[in-house]
C-alpha positions in Angstrom: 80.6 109.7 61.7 83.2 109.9 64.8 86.4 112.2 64.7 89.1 109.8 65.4 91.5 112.1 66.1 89.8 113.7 68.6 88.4 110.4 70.1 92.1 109.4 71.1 93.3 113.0 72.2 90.7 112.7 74.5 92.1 109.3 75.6 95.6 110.7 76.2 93.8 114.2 78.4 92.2 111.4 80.8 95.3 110.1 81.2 97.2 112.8 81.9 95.1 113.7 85.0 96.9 110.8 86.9 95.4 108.2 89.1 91.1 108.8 89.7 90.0 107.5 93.1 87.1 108.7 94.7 87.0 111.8 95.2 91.0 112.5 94.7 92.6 115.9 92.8 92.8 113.6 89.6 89.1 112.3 90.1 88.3 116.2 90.7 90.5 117.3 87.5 88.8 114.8 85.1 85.6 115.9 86.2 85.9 119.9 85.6 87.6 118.8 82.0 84.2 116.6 81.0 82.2 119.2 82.3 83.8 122.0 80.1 83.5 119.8 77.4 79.6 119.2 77.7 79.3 122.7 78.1 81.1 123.2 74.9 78.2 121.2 72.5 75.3 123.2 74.8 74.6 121.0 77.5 72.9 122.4 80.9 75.3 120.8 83.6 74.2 119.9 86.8 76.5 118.4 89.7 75.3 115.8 92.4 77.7 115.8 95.4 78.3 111.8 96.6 79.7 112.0 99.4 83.1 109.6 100.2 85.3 108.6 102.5 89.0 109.8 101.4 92.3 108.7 103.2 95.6 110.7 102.9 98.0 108.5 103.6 101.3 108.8 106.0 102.7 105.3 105.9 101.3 102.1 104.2 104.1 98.7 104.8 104.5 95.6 105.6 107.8 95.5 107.6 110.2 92.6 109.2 113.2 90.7 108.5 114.9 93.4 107.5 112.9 94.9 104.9 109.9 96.5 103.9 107.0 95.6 101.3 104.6 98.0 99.9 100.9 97.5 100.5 97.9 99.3 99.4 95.4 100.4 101.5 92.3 99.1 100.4 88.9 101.2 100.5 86.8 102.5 102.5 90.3 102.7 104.8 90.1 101.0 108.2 93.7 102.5 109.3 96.0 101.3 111.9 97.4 103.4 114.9 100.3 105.4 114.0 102.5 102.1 115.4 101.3 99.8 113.1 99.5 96.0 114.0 102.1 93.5 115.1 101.9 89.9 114.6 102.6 86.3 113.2 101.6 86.4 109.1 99.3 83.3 108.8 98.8 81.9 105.0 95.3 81.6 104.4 94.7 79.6 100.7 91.1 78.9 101.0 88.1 78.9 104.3 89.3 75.7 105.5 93.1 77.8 106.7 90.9 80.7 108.2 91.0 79.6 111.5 94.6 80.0 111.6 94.0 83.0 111.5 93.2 83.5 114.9 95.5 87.2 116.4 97.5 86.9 113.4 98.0 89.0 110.2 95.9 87.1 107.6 97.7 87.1 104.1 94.9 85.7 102.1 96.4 84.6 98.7 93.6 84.5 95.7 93.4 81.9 92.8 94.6 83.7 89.7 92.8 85.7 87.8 91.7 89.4 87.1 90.3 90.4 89.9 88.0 93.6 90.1 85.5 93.6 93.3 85.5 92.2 97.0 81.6 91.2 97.1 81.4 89.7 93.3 84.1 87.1 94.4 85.5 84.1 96.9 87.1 87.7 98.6 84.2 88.5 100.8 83.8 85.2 101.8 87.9 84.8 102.9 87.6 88.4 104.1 84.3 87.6 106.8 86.2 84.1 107.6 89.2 85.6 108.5 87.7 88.5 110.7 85.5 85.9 112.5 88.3 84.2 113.4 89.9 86.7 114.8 92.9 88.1 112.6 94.4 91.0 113.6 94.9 92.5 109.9 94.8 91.2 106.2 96.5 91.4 103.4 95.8 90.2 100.0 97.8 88.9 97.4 95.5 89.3 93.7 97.5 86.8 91.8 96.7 87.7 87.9 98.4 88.4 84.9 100.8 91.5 86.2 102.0 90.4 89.7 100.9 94.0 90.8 99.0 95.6 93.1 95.0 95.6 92.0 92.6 97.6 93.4 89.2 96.3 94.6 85.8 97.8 94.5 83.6 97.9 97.7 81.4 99.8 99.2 81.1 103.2 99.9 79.9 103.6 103.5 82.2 101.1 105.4 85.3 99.4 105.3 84.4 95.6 104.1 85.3 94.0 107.4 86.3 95.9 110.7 89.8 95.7 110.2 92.6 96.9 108.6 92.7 95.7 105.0 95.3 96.1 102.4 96.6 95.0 98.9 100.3 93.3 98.6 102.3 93.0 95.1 102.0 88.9 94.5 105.3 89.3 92.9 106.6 90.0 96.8 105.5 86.3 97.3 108.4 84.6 98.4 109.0 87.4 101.4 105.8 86.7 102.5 106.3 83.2 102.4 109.6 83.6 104.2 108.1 85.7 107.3 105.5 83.2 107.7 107.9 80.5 107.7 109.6 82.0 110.4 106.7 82.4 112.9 108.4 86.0 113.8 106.1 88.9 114.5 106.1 91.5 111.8 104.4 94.8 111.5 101.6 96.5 109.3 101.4 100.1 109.0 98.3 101.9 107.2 98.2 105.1 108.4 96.9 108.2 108.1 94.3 110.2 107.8 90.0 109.5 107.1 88.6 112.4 105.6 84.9 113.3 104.6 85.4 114.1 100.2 83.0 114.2 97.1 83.1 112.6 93.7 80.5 114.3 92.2 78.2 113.0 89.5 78.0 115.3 86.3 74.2 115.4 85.1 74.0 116.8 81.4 70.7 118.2 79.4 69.8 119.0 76.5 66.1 119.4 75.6 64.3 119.4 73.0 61.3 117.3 72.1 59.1 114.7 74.5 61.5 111.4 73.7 64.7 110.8 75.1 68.1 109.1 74.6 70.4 108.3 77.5 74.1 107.9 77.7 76.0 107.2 80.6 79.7 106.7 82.2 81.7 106.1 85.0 84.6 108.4 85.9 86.8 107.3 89.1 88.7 104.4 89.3 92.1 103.1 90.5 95.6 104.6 89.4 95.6 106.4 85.3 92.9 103.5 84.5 93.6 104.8 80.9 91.6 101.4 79.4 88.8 100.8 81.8 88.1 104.6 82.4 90.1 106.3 79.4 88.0 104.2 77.0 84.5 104.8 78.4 85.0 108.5 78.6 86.4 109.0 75.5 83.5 107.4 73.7 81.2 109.2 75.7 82.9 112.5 75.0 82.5 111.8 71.5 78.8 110.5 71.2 77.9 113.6 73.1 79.4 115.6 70.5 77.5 113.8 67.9 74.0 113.2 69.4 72.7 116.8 68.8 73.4 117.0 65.5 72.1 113.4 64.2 69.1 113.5 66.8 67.8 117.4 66.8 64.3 116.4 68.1 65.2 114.0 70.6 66.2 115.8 74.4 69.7 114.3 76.1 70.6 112.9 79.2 73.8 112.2 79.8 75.3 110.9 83.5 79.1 111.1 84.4 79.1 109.2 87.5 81.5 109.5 90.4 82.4 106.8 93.2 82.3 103.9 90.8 84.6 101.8 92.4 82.5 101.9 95.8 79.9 100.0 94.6 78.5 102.7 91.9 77.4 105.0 94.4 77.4 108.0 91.9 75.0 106.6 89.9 72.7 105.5 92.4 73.0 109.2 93.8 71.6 110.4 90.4 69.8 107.5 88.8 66.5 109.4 90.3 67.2 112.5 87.6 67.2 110.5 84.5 63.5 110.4 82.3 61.1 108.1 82.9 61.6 104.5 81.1 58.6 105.0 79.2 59.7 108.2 77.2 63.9 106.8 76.6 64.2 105.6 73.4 67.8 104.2 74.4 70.0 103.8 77.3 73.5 103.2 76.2 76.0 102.8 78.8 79.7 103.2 78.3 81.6 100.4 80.7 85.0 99.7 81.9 88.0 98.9 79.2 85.9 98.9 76.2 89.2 98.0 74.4 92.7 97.1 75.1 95.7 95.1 73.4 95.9 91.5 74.1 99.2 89.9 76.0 100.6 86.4 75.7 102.0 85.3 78.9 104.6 83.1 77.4 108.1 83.5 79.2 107.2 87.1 80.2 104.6 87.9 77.5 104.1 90.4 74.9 101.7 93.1 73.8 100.0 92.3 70.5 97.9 94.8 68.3 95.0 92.7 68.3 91.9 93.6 70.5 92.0 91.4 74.1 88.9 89.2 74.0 88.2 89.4 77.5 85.2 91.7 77.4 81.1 91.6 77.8 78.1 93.0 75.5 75.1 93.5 77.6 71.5 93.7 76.1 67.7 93.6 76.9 65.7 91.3 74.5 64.7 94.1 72.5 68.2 95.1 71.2 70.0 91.9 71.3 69.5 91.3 67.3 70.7 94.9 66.4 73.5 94.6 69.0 75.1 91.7 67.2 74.6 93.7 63.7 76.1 96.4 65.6 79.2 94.9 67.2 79.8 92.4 64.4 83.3 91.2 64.0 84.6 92.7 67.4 86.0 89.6 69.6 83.9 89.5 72.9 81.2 92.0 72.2 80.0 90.0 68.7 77.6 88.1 70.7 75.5 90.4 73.0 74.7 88.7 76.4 71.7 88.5 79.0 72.4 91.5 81.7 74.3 90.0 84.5 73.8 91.4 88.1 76.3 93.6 89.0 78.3 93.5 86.4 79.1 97.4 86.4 75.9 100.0 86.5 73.3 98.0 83.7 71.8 95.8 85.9 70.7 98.9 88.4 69.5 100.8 85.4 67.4 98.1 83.8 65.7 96.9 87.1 64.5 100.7 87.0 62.5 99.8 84.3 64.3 100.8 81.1 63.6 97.8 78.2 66.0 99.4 75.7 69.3 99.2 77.1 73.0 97.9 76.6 76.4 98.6 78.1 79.7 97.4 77.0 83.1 96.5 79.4 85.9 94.3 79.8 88.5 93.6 82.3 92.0 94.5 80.8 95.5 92.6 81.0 96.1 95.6 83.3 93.1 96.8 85.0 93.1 98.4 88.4 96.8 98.3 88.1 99.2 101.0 88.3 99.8 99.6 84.8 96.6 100.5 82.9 98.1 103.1 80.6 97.5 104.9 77.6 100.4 101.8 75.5 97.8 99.2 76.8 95.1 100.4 74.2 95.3 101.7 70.4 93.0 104.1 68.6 92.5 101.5 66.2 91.3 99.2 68.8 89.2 101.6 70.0 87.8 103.5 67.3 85.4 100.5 65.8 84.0 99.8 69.4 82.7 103.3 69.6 81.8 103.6 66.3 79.2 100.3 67.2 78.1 101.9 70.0 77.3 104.8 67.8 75.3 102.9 65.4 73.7 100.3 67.8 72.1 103.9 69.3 71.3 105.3 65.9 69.2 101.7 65.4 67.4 102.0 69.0 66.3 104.8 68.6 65.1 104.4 65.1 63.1 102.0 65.8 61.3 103.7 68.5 
């Protein structure tokens, strides 16, 4: 029923459009690509501006002792002056070290795992501890499978706490360490410049008779984010191809949102335009990393061709029996789950009323890493998780 082929070119055209933040060229680029290709299969586009705070950046580092560590500014950007913040580095494990955090730069070092939002997590509560105490800075270290740098959703009107807040590589552990040992003033630099950006959300029609199917996606996100972006918008690509054709007396909605990784302010900028609950059939929502390769982390790890586990299906009563039909036989989505709050845009969308809803994601080996590329996902991984979501909507709908 779904073109393969065409499913993972679209994979590797995401990707190519580089790293997706807010309102960035490559969030920008993706954007006017989906759009053309809606266009294509007939859709009426409409764009919603959400409005974001960008930062163009001029210097982001950790420096002393003689060398320099790369740090990530985190959003919204609460930047330093030109000269950087200067002070002790104080270790901070858990709320009980936050005190010593008092005119120093906190280095707040999380428990390991994969780490994906400030507000969902024991983050927020470090972050407010450490500001109320008086750090000068922070930086955190996102221990988790890569060692890298991971980005963290927040929110989309202000920095999380009123200071400057940025992402260290774990892997740069032992320097930290080393500079706190010492009790020597170092210096952090995020610098640059705040600007005033947009990452729109695409709205996409199609009418035709009084009852309607909804489909929806997320578009920016950190870095190439080929599996928890790629994934989602290739299946969405896809369906939106196919949906005319199998449904011609159903209308369409389909929502592209921007800003996702500032608390999914793109979809709350549009979630107004969509039909009422009582005339949707379906809501299907495509979430983040629908399918990746599993790693072993045995003396370094490996990539294996088998499907990473680490993934959520998310129903309302009414679909939970057809999802599990659906998504039969693929690890981690084979047994549909209660909606959880917050976990991506399905709780929002539900609490608006709509009773025939679902919404796939996971969190990859690799997500918000520099390292979420196209090798960290297969077509045939991802081929039989969009075909499901093609026939749990062909059920739903069905069924009226």
């Amino acid at each position: 029923m779904l073109n393969g082929d065409r499913l993972w070119d679209d994979l590797l055209i995401h990707a190519s459009f580089g790293d997706k933040a807010a309102g960035s060229a490559g969030d920008h680029a993706t954007a006017g690509w989906i759009a053309g290709e809606l266009s294509k299969v007939g859709y009426q586009l409409e764009t919603v501006p959400v409005p974001v705070p960008t930062f163009r950046a001029r210097r982001c580092e950790l420096v002393g002792h003689g060398i320099s560590l790369e740090v990530y500014p985190q959003p919204v950007v609460f930047p330093t002056p030109d000269h950087g913040v200067e002070g002790r580095l104080a270790m901070v494990h858990s709320l009980s070290d936050a005190p010593g955090a008092a005119g120093c730069i906190a280095v707040i070092l999380l428990p390991y795992g994969r780490h994906a939002a400030i507000w969902t997590s024991i983050i927020g509560p470090l972050l407010e501890a450490v500001t109320d105490a008086g750090a000068l800075a922070a930086v955190i270290l996102p221990f988790g499978p890569t060692g890298e740098i991971v980005g963290l959703n927040s929110y989309a009107n202000r920095s999380f706490v009123p200071l400057p807040l940025a992402i260290g590589r774990p892997l740069d552990l032992p320097h930290y360490a080393a500079m706190a040992s010492a009790g020597q003033a170092v210096k952090l630099y995020l610098s640059g410049d705040r600007q005033d950006g947009n990452s729109p959300t695409l709205v996409a029609r199609m009418y035709r008779g009084d009852r309607w199917i909804v489909m929806s996606t997320p578009r920016s996100g950190f870095f190439t984010c080929s599996v928890e972006r790629g994934t989602g918008t290739a299946g969405f690509l896809e369906i939106a191809r196919w949906l005319p054709e199998f449904f011609p007396n159903h209308s369409l909605f389909l929502m592209n949102s921007g800003a996702h990784e500032l608390r999914f302010a793109g979809t709350h900028a549009a979630l107004d335009l969509a039909p009422p609950p009582d005339q949707t059939d379906v809501w299907a929502h495509l979430g983040a990393g629908l399918a990746s390769r599993a790693r072993t982390e045995i003396r370094g790890g490996r990539m294996l061709d088998v499907a990473d586990p680490n993934r959520i299906c998310m129903v309302t009563p009414t679909l939970h029996d057809a999802a599990r039909a659906a998504f039969a036989g693929l690890p981690g989505l084979d047994d549909p789950q209660q909606v959880l709050s917050e976990a991506g845009e399905l709780s929002t969308i539900v609490a608006k009323g709509y009773g025939k809803a679902f919404a796939c994601l996971g969190v990859n080996w690799s997500c918000h890493t520099r390292l979420d590329l196209p090798a960290e996902v297969s077509r045939s991984l991802l081929e039989p998780v969009i075909e499901a979501h093609r026939r749990l909507i062909e059920v739903a709908v069905q069924r009226g």
